[in-house]
Structures are given as C-alpha cells and as structure tokens.
C-alpha positions in Angstrom: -6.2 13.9 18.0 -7.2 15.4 21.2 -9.2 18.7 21.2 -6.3 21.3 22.7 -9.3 24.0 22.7 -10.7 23.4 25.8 -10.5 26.2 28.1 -13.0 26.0 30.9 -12.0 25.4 33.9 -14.4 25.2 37.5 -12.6 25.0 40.7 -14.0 22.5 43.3 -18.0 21.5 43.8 -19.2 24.5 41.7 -22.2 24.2 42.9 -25.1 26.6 42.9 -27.2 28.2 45.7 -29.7 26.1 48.0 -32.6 28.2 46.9 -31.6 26.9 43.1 -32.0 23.5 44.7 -34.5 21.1 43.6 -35.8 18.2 45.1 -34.8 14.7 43.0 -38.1 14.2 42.0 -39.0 17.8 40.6 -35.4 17.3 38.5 -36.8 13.5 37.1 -39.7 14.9 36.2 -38.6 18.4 34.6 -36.0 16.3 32.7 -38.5 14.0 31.2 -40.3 17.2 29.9 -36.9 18.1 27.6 -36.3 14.3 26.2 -39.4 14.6 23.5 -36.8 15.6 21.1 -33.9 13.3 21.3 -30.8 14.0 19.0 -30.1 11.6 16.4 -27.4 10.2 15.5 -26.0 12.3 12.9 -26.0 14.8 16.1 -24.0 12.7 18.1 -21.2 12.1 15.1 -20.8 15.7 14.8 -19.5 16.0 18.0 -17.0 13.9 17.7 -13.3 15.2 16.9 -12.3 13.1 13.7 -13.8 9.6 13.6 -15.5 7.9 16.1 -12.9 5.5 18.6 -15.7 4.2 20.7 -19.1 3.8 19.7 -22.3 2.3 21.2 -25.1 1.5 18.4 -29.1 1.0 18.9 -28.1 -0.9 22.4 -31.0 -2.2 24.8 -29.2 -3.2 28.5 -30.0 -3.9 32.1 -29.3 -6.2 34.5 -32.0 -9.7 34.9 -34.5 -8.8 32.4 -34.8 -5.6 32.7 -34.3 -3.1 30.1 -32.2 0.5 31.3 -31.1 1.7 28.3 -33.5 1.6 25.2 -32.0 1.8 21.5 -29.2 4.1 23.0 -26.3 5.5 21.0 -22.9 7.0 21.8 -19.9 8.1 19.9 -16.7 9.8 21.3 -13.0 10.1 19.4 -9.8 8.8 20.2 -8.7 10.8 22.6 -11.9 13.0 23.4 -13.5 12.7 26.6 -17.1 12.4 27.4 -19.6 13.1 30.4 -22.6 12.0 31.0 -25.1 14.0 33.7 -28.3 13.3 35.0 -30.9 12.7 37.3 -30.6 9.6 39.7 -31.9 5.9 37.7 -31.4 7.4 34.2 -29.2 4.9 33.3 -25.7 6.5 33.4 -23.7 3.9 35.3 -25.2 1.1 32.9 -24.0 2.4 30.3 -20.3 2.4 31.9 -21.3 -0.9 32.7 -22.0 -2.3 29.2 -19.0 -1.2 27.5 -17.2 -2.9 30.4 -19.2 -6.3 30.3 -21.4 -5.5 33.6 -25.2 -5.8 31.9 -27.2 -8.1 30.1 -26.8 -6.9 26.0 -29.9 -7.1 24.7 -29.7 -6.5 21.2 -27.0 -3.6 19.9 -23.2 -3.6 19.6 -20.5 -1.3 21.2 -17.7 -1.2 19.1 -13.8 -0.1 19.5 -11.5 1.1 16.6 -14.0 -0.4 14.3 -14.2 -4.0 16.3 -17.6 -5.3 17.4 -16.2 -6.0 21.6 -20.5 -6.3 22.7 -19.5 -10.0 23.3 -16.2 -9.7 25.4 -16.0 -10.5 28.9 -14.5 -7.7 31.1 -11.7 -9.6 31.5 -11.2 -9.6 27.6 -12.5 -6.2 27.5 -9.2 -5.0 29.3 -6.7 -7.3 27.7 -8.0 -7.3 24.1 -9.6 -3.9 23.7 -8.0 -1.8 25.9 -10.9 -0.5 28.5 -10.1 -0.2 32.4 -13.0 0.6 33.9 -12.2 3.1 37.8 -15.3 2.2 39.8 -17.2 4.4 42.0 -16.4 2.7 45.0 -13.7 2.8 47.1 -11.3 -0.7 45.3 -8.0 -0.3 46.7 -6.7 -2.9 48.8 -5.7 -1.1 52.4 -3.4 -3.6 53.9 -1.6 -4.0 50.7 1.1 -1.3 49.9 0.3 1.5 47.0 3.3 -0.4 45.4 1.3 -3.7 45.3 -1.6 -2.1 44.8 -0.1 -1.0 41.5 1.2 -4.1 40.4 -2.6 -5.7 40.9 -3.0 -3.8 37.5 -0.7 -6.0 35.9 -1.5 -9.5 37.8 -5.2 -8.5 36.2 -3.6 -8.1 32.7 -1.1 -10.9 33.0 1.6 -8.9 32.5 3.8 -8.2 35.0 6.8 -7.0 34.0 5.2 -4.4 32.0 3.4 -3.4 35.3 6.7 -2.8 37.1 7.6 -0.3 34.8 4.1 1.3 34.7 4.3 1.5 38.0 7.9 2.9 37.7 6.1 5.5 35.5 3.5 6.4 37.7 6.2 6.8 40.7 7.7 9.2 38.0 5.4 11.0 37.2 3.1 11.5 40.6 5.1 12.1 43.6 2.3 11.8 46.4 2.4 8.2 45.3 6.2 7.7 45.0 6.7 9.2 48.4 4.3 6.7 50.1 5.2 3.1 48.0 5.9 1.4 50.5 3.1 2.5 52.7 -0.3 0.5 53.0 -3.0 2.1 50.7 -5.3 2.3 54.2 -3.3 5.2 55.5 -3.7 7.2 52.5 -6.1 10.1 52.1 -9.3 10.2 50.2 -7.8 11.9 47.1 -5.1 9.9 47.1 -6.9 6.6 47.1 -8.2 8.2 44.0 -5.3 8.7 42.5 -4.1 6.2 43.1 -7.2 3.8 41.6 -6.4 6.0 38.2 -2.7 4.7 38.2 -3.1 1.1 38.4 -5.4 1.7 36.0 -3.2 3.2 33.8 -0.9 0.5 34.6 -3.2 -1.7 32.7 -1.9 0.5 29.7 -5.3 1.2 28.4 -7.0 3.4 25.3 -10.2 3.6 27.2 -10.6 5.1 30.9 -14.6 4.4 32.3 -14.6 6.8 35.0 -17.6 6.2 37.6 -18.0 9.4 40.1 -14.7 10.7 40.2 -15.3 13.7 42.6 -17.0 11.6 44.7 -16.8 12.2 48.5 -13.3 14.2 47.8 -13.1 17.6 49.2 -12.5 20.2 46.4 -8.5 20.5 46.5 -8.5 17.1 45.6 -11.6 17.1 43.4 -9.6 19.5 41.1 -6.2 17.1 41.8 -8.5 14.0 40.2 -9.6 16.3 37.7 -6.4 17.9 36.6 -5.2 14.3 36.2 -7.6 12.7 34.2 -7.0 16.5 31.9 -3.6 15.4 31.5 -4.2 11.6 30.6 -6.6 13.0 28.0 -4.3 15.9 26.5 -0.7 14.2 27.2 -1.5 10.6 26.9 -4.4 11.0 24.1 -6.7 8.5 26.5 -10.3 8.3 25.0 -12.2 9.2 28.3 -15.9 8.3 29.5 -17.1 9.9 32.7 -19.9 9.5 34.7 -20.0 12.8 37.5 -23.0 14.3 39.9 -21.0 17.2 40.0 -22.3 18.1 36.6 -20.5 21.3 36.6 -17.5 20.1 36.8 -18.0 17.1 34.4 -18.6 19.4 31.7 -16.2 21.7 32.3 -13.6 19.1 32.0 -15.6 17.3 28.8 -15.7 17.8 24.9 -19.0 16.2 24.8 -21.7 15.9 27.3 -24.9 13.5 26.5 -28.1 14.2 29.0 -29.4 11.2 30.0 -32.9 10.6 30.4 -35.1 7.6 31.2 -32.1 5.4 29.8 -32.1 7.9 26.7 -29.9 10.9 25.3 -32.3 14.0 25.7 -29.5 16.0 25.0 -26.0 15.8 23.3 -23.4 18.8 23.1 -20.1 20.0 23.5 -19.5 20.9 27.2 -19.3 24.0 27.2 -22.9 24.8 25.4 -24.1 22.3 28.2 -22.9 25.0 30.7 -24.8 27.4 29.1 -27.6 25.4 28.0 -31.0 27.1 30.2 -32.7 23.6 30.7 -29.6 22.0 31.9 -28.6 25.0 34.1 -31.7 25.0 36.0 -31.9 21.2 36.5 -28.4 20.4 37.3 -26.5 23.0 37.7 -28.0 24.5 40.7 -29.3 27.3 38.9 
C-alpha cells in the first residue's frame, strides 16, 4: 500500500544560497569521500513499505562495453516512490535506462512482482510488465493535437480502444488538457508539455512510472503542478514511482526513499525525509 505519511512538502526550485554553491567537480569529489560505506542490501529492503514490487539485483550496465553501474541494487514497493540524486555521471539515468531496456545488462537481473523482465525489450517492458518510461527530453509531437498525442500511448501499446478511454480519463481528470484537445501540442506551455508526457503515459495503463528530470526547465508554479501530479498518481492511483531529479530538494521531498548515487553505486539509501536532513547530503546537494 502506499505510504499516506508523507508530509513534506517544498515549493518550487528550493534551492539554496550561491555562497552554498559548489563547483561540480568539488561535489564529485566530496561525494566520493562518503561512498566507502555503502549500505547493503538488507538496508535497502528495510526501506521499502511491505514487499519489494521492483527490484534491481547485483546489476553491472552501460552502454558499448562500458560498465556505469557496478553490482548495483535497488528495491522500492508497490506503490512507493523512489528518487535518486547525485552528482553529474554517477550513473542515475542508466539505471532508468536498464529497467526500461536502454543499456547493455551485463550480468544481474531487475525483476517485477517477482518476474525476472532483465531480458525484455522496451517494447515488452511496457506491454508485459507494465513500465512507461517519461524521458527527460522534450517527446511530444507539436504538430500533432494533445488528443493524438494521447492516443500515441495506445498505438505504442496496441491497444486503442483502451487508449480512448484513458484519454477520456485524463480529459476528466486534468482540465488544462481537456480545454486544449484539439489544439497542437506545439502551442502548449512548458508545464503543460509535461503534463501532458505523464498522461499518455498513463494512458499506457502502467504499474511502473520511470521519471527522467521532471522539473526540468519548468518554472516553479509548474514544477510544483508536475509534482503535485506524479503525488497523486502515487497516493490515488498506487503507481510504483522511480524518479531521477537535479532538484534534489524537491525529489526528496516528494520520495519515500532516496538512494545517493555515486560512481555508479548507492553511497547512501534512506527515507526522504532523513536525506533532507542528512549533513553530507545537505552540503553537497542541497545548496547548503
């Protein structure tokens, strides 16, 4: 079941001061100084509400030959969401990437509900396991209306008279999109590209949302718009949720679990709120 005891709640970039502000290189090599004493796994179980939905076990993954992530683990429950922070090249976005099909596996397995899906394509990984991944950049189709844009979600999943009413749904339920259906995605704003990327996602009708950069180049009113969305997929619609997010104030705010990533490893795992008030993590990403 979702966690309901999530409370926190940041407003927009909550970001710190620029005389908190270190350089990228200062933060890579700082954060390499706290990843001596990686959790193990038992750690990583105990954060997770009931039992583990998703899991990634002793995986090794890059792209060509070479190696990002190195023996790294990951558990999150059904219906918890996840966030991982840290400095640039740690190896964040590959792991988005390997659940979704993106990376060359080298040895591990990611499994869902207790299936081994390390194998599946992406395409699979959508239609037989339930993942829809929301990439970073900018995927909506501009001279294509948000309708159509919506029912792409279905074409993808070969289903598209459950996409209608998805879509139908979404209209429902978000009234910025119904009001501009028939418009062409181009002419919307930045947020509500966003938004509209998470619905025909959702009209895919999946258990597991990969969420690359959400907040990304969105002013804060619609930062906390994306936000407040992806909260009520997570607490309404019990969607297991794995986030990637800069904005690592916000990302924890929002998450049950945050994992540090290091060097393609998990220096630090913990709920999000003791990430907020973690020292280390403070002082390296959290602008002070």
């Amino acid at each position: 079941m979702p966690d309901q005891t999530k409370t926190s709640k940041i407003s927009g970039y909550g970001t710190g001061g620029v005389d908190a502000v270190l350089s990228v290189d200062q933060v890579a090599k700082e954060a390499a100084t706290i990843s001596s004493s990686s959790p193990k796994v038992e750690r990583l179980e105990a954060l997770v509400s009931g039992n583990a939905f998703l899991e990634i076990r002793n995986l090794r993954a890059g792209y060509g030959k070479m190696e990002i992530l190195h023996d790294f683990h990951l558990s999150v429950g059904s219906g918890q969401s996840l966030c991982l922070i840290g400095p640039n090249g740690a190896g964040k976005s590959t792991v988005l990437h390997s659940i979704f099909g993106f990376t060359n596996i080298f040895s591990g397995s990611i499994i869902i509900d207790g299936v081994d899906v390390t194998g599946l394509t992406p395409a699979q990984k959508l239609s037989k396991a339930g993942i829809a991944y929301i990439l970073q950049d900018k995927s909506v189709f501009p001279k294509m209306t948000v309708e159509e844009n919506l029912l792409m979600g279905g074409f993808l999943k070969n289903k598209p008279a459950e996409a209608k009413a998805a879509a139908d749904m979404v209209f429902d339920k978000y009234s910025r999109l119904a009001e501009r259906r028939d418009k062409p995605a181009g002419v919307l704003s930045g947020g509500e590209r966003r938004l509209l990327e998470i619905s025909r996602a959702l009209v895919m009708q999946p258990k597991v949302l990969l969420v690359d950069e959400p907040s990304i180049g969105l002013e804060p009113r619609f930062i906390d718009m994306v936000f407040e969305i992806l909260d009520d997929l997570q607490r309404k619609d019990g969607k297991t949720i794995i986030m990637v997010e800069q904005n690592a104030k916000k990302g924890l705010a929002f998450a049950d679990i945050g994992y540090v990533l290091v060097s393609g490893e998990t220096a630090i795992a913990d709920s999000g709120d003791n990430l907020l008030e973690n020292p280390d993590v403070g002082r390296l990403f959290l602008g002070g």
